[in-house]
GUPAMAR-724972 format. One record per residue (C-alpha): residue number from 0; x, y, z. Coordinates in Angstrom, 2 decimals, decimal comma. Layout:
GUPAMAR-724972
ROLUM  nr    east   north      up
ROLUM NUM       X       Y       Z
...
//
This chain:
GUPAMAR-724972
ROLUM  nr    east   north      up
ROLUM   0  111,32   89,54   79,61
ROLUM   1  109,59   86,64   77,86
ROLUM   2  106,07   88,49   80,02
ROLUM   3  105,58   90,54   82,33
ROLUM   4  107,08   89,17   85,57
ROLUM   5  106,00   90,38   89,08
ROLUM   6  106,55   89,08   92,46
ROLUM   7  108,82   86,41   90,59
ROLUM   8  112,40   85,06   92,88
ROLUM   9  115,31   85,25   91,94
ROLUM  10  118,27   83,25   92,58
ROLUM  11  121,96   82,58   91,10
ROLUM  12  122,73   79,06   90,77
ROLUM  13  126,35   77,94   88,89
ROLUM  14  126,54   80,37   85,99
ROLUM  15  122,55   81,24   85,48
ROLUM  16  120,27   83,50   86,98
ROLUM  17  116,74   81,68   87,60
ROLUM  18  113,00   83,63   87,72
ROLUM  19  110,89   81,04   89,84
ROLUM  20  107,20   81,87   88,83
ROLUM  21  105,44   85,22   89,33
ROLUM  22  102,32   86,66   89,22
ROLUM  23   99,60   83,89   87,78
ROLUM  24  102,25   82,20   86,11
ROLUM  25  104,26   79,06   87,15
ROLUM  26  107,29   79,53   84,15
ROLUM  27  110,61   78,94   85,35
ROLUM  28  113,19   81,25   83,04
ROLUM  29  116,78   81,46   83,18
ROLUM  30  119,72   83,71   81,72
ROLUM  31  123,56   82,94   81,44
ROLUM  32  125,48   85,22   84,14
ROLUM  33  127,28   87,15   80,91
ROLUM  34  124,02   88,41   80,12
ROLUM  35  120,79   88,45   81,86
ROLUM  36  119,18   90,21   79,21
ROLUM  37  118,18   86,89   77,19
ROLUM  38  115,65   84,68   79,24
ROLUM  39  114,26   80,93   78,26
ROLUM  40  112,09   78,99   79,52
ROLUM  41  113,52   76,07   81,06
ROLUM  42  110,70   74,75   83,30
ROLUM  43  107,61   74,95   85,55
ROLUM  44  106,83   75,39   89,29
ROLUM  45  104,16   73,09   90,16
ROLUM  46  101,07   75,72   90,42
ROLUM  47  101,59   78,93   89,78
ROLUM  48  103,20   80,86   92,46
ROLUM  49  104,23   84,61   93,50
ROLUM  50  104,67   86,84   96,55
ROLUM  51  106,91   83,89   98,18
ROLUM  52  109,96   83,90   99,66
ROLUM  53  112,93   82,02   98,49
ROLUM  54  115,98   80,70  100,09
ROLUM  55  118,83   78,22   99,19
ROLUM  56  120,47   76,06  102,44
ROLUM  57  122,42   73,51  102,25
ROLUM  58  121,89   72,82   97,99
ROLUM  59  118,19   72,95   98,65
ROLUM  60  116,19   75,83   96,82
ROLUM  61  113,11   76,47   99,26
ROLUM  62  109,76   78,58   98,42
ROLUM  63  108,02   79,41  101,86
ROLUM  64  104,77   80,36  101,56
ROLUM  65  103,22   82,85   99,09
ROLUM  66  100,31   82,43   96,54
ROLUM  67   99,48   79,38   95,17
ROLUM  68   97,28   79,53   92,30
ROLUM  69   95,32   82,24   93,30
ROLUM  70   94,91   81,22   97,06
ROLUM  71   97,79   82,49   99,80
ROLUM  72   99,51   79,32  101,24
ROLUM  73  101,81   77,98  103,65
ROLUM  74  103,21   74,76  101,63
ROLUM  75  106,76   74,98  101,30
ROLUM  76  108,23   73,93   98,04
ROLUM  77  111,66   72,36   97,20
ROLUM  78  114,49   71,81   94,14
ROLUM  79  117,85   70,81   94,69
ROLUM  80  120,43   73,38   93,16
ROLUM  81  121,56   70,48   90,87
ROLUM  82  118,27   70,23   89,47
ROLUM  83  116,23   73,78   89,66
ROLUM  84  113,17   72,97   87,24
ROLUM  85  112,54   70,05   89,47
ROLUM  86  110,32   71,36   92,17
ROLUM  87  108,30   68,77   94,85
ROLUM  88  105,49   70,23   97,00
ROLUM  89  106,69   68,07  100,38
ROLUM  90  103,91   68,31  102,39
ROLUM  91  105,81   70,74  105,01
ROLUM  92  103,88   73,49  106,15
ROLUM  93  104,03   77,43  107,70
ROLUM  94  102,33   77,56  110,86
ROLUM  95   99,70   79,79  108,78
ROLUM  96   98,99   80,72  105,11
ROLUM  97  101,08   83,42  104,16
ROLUM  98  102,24   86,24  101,21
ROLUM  99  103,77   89,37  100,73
ROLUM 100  106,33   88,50  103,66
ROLUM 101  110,45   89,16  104,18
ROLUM 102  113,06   86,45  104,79
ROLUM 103  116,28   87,03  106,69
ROLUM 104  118,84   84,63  107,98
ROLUM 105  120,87   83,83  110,48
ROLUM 106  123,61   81,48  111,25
ROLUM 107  121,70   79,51  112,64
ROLUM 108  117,99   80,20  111,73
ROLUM 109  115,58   81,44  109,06
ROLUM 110  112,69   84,08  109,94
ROLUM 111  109,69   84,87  107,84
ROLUM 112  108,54   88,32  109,15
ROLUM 113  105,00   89,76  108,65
ROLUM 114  103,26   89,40  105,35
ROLUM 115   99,34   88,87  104,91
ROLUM 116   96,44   86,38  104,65
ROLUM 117   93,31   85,90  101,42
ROLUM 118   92,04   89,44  100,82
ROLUM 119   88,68   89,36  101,94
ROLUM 120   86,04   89,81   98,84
ROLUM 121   83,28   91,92  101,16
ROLUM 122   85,96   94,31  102,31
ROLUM 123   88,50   93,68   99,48
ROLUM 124   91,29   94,13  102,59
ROLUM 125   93,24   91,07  103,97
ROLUM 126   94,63   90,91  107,51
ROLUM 127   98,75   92,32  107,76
ROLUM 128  100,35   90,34  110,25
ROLUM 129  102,94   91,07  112,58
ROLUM 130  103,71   87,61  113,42
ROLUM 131  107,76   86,16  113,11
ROLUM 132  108,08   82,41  112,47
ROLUM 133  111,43   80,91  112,53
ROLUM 134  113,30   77,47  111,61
ROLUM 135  116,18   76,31  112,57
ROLUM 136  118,46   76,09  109,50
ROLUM 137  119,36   72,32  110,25
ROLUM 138  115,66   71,95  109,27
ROLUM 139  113,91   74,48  107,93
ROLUM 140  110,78   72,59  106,88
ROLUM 141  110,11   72,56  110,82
ROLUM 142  108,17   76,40  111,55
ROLUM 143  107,46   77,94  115,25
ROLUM 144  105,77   81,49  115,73
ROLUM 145  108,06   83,35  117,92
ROLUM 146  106,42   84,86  120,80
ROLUM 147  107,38   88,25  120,16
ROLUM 148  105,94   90,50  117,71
ROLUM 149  106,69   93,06  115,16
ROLUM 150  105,74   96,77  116,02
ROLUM 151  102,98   96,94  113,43
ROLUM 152  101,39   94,97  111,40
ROLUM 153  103,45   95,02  107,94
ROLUM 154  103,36   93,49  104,43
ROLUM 155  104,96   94,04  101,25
ROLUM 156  108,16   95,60  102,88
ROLUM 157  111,54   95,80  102,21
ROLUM 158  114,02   94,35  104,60
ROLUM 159  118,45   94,52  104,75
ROLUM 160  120,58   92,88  107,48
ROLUM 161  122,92   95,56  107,84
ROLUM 162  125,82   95,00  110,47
ROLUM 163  124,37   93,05  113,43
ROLUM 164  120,85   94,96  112,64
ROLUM 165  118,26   93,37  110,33
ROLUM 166  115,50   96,53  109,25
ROLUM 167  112,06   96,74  107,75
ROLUM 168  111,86   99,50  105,16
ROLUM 169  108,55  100,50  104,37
ROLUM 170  105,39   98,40  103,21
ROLUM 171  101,68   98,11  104,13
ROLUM 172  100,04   97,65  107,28
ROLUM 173   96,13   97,53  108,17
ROLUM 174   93,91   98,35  105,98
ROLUM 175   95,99   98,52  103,11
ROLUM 176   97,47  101,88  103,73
ROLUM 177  101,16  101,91  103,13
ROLUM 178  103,67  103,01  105,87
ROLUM 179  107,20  104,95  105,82
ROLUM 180  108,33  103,50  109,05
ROLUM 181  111,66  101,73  109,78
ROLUM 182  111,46   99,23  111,98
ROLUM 183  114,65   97,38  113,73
ROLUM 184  115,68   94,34  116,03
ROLUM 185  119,14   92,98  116,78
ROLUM 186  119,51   90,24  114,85
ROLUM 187  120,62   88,29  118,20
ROLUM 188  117,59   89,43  120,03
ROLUM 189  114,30   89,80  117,61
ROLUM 190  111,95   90,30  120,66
ROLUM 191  112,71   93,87  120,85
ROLUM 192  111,66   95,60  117,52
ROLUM 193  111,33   98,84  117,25
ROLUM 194  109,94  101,78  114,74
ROLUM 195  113,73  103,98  114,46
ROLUM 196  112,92  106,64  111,77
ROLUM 197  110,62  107,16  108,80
ROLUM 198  111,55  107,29  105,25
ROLUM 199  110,94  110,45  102,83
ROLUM 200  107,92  108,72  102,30
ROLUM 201  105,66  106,13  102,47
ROLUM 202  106,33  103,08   99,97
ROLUM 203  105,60   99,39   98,99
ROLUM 204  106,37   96,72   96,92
ROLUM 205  109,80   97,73   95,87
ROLUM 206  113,54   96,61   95,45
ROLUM 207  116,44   97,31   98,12
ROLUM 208  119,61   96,64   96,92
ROLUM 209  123,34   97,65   97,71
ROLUM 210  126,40   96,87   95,56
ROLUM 211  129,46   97,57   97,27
ROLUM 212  129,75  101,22   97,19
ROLUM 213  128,54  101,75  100,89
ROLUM 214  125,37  102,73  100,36
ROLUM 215  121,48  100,99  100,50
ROLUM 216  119,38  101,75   97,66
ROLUM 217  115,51  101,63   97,37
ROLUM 218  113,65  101,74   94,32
ROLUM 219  109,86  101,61   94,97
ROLUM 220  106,79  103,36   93,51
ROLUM 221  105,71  105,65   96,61
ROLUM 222  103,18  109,04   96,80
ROLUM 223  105,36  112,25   96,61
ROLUM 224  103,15  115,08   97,17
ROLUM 225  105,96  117,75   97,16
ROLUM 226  107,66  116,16   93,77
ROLUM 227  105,86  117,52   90,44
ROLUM 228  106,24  114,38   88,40
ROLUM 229  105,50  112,13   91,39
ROLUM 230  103,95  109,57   88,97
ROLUM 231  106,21  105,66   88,80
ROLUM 232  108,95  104,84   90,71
ROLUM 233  111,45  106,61   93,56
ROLUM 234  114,75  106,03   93,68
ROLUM 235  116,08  106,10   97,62
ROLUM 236  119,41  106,17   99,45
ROLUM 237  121,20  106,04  102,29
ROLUM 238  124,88  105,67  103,70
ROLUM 239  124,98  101,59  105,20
ROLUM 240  127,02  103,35  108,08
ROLUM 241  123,48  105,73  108,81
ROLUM 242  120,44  102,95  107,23
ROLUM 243  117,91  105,18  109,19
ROLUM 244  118,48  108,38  107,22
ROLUM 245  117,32  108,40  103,65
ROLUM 246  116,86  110,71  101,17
ROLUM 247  115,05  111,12   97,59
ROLUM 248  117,40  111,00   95,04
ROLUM 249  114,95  112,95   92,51
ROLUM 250  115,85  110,23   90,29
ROLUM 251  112,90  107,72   88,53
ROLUM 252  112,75  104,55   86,76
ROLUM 253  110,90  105,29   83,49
ROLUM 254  108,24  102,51   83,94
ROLUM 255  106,40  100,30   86,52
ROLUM 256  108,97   98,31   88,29
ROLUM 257  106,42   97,75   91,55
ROLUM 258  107,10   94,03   92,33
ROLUM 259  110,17   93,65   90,25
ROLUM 260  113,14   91,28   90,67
ROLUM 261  116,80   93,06   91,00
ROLUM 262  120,12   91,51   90,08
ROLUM 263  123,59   92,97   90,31
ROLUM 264  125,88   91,77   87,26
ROLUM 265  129,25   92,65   86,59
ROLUM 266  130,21   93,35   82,55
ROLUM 267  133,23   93,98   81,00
ROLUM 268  134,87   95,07   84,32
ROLUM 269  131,60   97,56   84,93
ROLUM 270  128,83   96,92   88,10
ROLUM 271  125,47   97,22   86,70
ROLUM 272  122,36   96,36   88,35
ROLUM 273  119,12   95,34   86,48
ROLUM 274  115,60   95,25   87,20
ROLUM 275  113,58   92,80   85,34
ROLUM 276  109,78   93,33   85,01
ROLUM 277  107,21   94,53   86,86
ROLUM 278  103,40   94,51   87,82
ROLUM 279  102,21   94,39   83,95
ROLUM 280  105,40   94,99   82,61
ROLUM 281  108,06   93,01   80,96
ROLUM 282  110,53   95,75   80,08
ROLUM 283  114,17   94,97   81,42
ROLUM 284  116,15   98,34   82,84
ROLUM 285  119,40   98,70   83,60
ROLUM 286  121,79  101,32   85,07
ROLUM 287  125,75  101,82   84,68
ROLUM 288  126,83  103,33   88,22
ROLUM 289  130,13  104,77   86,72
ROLUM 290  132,02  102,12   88,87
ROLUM 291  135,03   99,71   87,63
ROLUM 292  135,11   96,36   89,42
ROLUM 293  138,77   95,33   91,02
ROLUM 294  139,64   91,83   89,29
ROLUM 295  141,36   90,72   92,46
ROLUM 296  138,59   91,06   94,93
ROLUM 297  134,59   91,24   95,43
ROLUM 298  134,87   94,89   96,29
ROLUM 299  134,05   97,70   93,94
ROLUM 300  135,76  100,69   93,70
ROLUM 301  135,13  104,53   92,88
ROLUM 302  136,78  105,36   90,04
ROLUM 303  134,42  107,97   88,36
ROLUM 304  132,01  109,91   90,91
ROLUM 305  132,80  110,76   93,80
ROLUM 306  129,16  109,43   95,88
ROLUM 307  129,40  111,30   98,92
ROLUM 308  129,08  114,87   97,01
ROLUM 309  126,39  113,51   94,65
ROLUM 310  123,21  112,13   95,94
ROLUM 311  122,17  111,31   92,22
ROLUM 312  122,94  108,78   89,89
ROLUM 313  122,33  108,23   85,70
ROLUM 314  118,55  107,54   85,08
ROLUM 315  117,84  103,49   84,29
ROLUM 316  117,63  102,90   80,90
ROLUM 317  114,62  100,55   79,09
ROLUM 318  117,56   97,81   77,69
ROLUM 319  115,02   95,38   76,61
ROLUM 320  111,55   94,64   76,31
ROLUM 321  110,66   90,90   75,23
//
């Protein structure tokens, strides 16, 4: 990467990929689809924003929340998809300020779920929330708090809508002490959450991903006592039929991809799946799953590895540092 890009979003508009801002920095970069490996800068946010949340409805690229030029906000910024560089702060705003959140959608409305408020300097914690605000998708620059509540207090988690289920993987709660609890609502009735398992582990600030090949992915820097070289990042996974039962892969990222963005590309008939930066880090990694991509559908087939009899993958690769 051009620097080193954490907390950025991500988004795939036409035939680019676009990095919206990031930790301190307000550069807007973009990559052709056929290669996402060669970044330019092609504009600026208007302050300097990370930890948001992004969204595109309706050909309108939203930012809800995050921080703003060193403070945590709740202005909502805005670009239409036919112009992406051109961002307007529109005077909309969260019911509270906000960062370190999860988005989810519905068909018919868009949740913000937890996050955290200014760290406070005497105590150098900030408050977790557990709060849910929603918007209706017909106008999502119009926020309500939901009455219920999440079951902790949570930030910096990461969160899948996985058949009519949306879950909260991870993350930190009070204090800043990170959590392995997964936590679960119906997606048609989010005032009944509920902690359903633990991971291996507790972890923050990661990337969960899934391609196609039935199965969730987490990669995440988390504390392995019981793993010799438990120093940088865990690789995760679970079957998307069972999303409460996880397992360590024993697999790593070689580097610091906490806060990192994660795309999925398809090359030369292959699925690969990047992950672009980090906190401090501008290295690019990639991994080759082994899997050829059907031409005449979205779905990926198997055509190497049999996945159910091996809970490991090939360890990411550094493709590029910028």
């Amino acid at each position: 990467m051009p620097q080193a890009a954490a907390s950025s979003q991500l988004a795939v508009i036409d035939e680019y990929y676009y990095l919206f801002g990031g930790k301190e920095f307000a550069t807007i970069y973009s990559a052709p689809i056929g290669d996402p490996t060669v970044w330019t800068n092609v504009g600026s946010l208007p302050t300097p924003i990370y930890s948001s949340q992004l969204s595109i409805i309706d050909g309108v690229i939203y930012l809800f929340g995050g921080n703003a030029d060193g403070y945590t906000s709740k202005h909502i910024w805005s670009a239409s998809t036919s112009s992406p560089t051109v961002w307007t702060d529109n005077g909309a705003l969260l019911p509270s300020i906000i960062q370190d959140h999860q988005i989810f959608l519905t068909p018919s409305y868009v949740f913000l779920l937890g996050g955290r408020d200014e760290i406070d300097l005497s105590s150098g914690f900030s408050t977790v929330k557990n709060t849910i605000y929603y918007a209706p998708l017909s106008n999502p620059l119009s926020w309500s708090i939901l009455p219920a509540t999440l079951p902790q207090p949570i930030c910096c988690s990461q969160v899948a809508c996985i058949g009519s289920n949306v879950y909260l993987f991870g993350g930190v709660s009070s204090n800043g002490a990170q959590t392995a609890n997964i936590v679960s609502a119906n997606i048609y009735n989010l005032s009944y959450w509920n902690v359903v398992n633990q991971l291996p582990y507790p972890i923050a600030s990661g990337s969960f991903f899934t391609y196609g090949d039935g199965y969730g992915y987490i990669v995440s820097p988390g504390e392995v006592p019981y793993y010799p070289n438990a120093v940088g990042t865990r690789i995760l996974k679970c079957l998307l039929s069972f999303p409460t039962q996880w397992a360590d892969t024993g697999m790593t990222v070689p580097g610091n991809v906490s806060e990192s963005s994660v795309l999925f590309s398809i090359e030369n008939n292959i699925a690969n799946v990047y992950l672009l930066g980090g906190n401090g880090n501008s290295a690019i990694y990639k991994t080759d799953f082994g899997y050829n991509v059907k031409t005449t559908s979205d779905n990926v087939s198997n055509n190497i590895l049999n996945w159910q009899n091996n809970i490991g993958f090939p360890l990411w690769k550094i493709f590029g540092n910028y």
